[in-house]
C-alpha positions in Angstrom: 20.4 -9.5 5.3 18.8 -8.5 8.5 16.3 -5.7 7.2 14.1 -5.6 4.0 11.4 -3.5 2.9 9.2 -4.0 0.6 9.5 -4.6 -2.7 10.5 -1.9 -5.4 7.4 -1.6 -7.2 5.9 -0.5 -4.3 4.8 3.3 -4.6 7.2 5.4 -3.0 4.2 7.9 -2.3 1.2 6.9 0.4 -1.6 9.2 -1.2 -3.2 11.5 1.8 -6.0 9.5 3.4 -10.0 10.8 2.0 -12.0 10.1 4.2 -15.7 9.2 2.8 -17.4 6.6 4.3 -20.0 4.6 2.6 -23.8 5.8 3.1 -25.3 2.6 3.3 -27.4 0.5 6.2 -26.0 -1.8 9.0 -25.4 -5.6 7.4 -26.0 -7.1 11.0 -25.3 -11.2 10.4 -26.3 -12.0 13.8 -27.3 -11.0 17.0 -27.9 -12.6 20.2 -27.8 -11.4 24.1 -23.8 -11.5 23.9 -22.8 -10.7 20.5 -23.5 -9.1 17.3 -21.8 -10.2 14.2 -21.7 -7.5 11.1 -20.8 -7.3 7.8 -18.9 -4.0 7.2 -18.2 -2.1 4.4 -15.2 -0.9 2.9 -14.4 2.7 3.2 -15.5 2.5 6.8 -13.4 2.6 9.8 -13.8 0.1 12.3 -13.4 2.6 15.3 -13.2 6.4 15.8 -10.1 8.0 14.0 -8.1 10.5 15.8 -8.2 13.0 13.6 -11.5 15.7 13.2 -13.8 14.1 10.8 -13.5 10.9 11.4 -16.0 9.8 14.2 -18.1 8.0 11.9 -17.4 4.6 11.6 -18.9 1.1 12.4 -19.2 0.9 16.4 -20.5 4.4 16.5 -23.4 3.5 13.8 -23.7 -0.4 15.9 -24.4 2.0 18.7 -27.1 3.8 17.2 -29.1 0.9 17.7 -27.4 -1.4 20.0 -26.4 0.8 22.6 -24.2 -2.0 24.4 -22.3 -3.4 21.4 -18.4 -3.7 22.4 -15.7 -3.4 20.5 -13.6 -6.9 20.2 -11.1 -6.3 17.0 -10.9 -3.9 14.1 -10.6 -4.6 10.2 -8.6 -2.1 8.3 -10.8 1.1 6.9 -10.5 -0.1 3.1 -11.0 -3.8 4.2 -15.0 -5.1 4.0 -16.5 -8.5 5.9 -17.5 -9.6 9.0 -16.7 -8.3 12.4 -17.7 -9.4 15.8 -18.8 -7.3 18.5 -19.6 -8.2 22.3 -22.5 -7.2 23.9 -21.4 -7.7 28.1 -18.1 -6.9 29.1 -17.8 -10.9 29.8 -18.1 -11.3 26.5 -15.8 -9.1 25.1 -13.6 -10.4 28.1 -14.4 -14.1 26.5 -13.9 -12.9 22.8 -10.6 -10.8 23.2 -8.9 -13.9 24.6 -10.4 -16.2 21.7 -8.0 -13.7 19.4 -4.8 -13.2 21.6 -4.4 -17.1 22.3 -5.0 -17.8 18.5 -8.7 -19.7 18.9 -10.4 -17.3 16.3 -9.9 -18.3 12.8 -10.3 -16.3 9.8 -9.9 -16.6 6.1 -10.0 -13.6 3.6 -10.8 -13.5 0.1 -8.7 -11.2 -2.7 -8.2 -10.3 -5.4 -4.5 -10.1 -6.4 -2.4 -8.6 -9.5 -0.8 -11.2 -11.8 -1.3 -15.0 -12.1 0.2 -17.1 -9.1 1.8 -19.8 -10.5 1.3 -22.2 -7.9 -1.9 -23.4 -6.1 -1.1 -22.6 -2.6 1.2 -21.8 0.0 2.7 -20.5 3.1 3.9 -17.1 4.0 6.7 -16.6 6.7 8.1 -13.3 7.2 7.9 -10.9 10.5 6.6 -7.6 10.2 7.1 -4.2 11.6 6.3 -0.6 10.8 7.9 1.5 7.9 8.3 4.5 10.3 9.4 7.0 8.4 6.4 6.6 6.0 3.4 5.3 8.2 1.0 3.7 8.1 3.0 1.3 6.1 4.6 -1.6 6.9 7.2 -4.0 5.8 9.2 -6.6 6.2 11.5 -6.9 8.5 13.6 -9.9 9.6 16.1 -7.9 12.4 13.2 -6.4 14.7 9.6 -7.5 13.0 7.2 -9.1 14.6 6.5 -12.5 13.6 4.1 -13.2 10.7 2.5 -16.5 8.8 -0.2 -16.3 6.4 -1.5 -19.4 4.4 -2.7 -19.2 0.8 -4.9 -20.7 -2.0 -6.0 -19.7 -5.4 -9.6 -20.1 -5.8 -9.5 -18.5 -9.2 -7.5 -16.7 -12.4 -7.8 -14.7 -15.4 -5.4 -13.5 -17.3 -4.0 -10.7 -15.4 -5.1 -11.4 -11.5 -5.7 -14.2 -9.1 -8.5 -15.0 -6.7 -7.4 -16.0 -3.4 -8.2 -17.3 0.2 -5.9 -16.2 2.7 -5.7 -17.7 6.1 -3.6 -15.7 8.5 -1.6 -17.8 11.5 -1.3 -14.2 13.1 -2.6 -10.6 13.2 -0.1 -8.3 12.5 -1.1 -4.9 10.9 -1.6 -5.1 6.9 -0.2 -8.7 7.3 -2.2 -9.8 4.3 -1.7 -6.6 1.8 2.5 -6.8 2.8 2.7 -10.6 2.2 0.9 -10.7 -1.2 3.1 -7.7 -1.7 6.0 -9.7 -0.8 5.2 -12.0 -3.1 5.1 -10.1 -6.1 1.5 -9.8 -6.1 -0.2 -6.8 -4.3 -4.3 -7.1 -3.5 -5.6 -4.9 -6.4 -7.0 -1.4 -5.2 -4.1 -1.3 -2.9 -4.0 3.0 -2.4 -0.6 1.9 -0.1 1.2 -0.9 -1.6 0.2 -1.5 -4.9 1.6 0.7 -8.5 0.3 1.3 -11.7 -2.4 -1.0 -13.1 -2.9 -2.9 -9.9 -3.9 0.1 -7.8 -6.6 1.6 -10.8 -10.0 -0.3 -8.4 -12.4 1.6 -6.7 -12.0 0.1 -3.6 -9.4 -2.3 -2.1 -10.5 -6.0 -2.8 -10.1 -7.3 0.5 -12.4 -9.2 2.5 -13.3 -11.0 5.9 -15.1 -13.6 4.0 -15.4 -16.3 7.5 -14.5 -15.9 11.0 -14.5 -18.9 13.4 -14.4 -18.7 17.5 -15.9 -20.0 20.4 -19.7 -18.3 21.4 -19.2 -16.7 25.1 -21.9 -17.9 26.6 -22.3 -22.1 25.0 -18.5 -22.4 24.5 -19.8 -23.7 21.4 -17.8 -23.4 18.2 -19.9 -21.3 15.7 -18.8 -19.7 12.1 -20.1 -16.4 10.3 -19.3 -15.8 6.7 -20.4 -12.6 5.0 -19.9 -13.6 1.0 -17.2 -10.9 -1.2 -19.0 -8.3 -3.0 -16.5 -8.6 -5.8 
């Protein structure tokens, strides 16, 4: 088999995107004369959409007050947690190269439908867009991109899992298609998840820690922005 989608508990349906982002105040973690660290919401995309109606989002509300903040990376519109930003093109020079060569680490925590059975694990399959029904994505071992994510259960009940998710690479919904692949989608999931799993009010998915080099110090410093959920 050269080419698999998802699985078949998937919704065959992606719901038209809403967009209502959150009211609330910046969560700034840190700020220094080359970065700014934030702790965004969910429901709030990470950049300007292209679409009319969708120029608010994080960088445009950064810049309300930091006039020089610099997009570095981007987090997902229904994903929350922390974000870095650069402040001096240097630095965003410095901070882009931390994520293409692999330097910045980051773990997520979520929460996922059903009880995993094991404790952790290892996630191995390339990704690439579901074309005909985009955004999504899926699995795809003929022309996908390769994908690792690592996993561990931090905590159950008795009809979802708590997890930390480390991903090895940065493909697009990598963590919501590999939990999916699994047999366990991240609860709240308006794309990939079905039924029970999909009844949250917001998808519980988030930056919890992100790890990298500071641009100006080379020193290595951490941020973490604790789940709301």
């Amino acid at each position: 088999m050269t080419r698999r989608k998802v699985p078949d508990h998937a919704p065959s349906l992606i719901p038209d995107f809403s967009y209502d982002p959150p009211d609330v105040p910046l969560s700034v973690l840190h700020e220094d004369a080359q970065i700014l660290v934030v702790d965004k919401p969910a429901g709030l995309l990470s950049v300007p959409g292209k679409l009319e109606g969708r120029q608010d989002c994080l960088i445009s509300r950064l810049m309300a007050e930091y006039w020089d903040a610099l997009v570095v990376h981007r987090l997902d519109c229904d994903t929350s947690g922390v974000m870095i930003f650069a402040r001096t093109k240097q630095a965003q020079a410095f901070l882009g190269q931390e994520f293409e060569k692999r330097r910045a680490k980051k773990t997520y925590v979520a929460r996922v439908w059903g009880v995993m059975a094991e404790e952790r694990g290892h996630v191995d399959l390339p990704l690439g867009s579901d074309w005909p029904n985009r955004p999504r994505q899926m699995v795809d071992h003929e022309s996908g991109r390769p994908a690792q994510t690592d996993w561990e259960v931090i905590g159950r009940s008795e009809t979802e899992t708590r997890v930390r998710l480390s991903p090895l690479t940065g493909r697009s919904h990598q963590l919501r298609v590999h939990m999916l692949a699994l047999g366990h989608p991240i609860i709240g999931d308006q794309i990939y998840a079905s039924g029970a799993a999909r009844a949250a009010d917001r998808l519980m998915l988030h930056s919890e820690t992100l790890r990298l080099h500071h641009p100006a110090s080379g020193e290595l410093v951490s941020f973490t922005a604790p789940p709301p959920f």
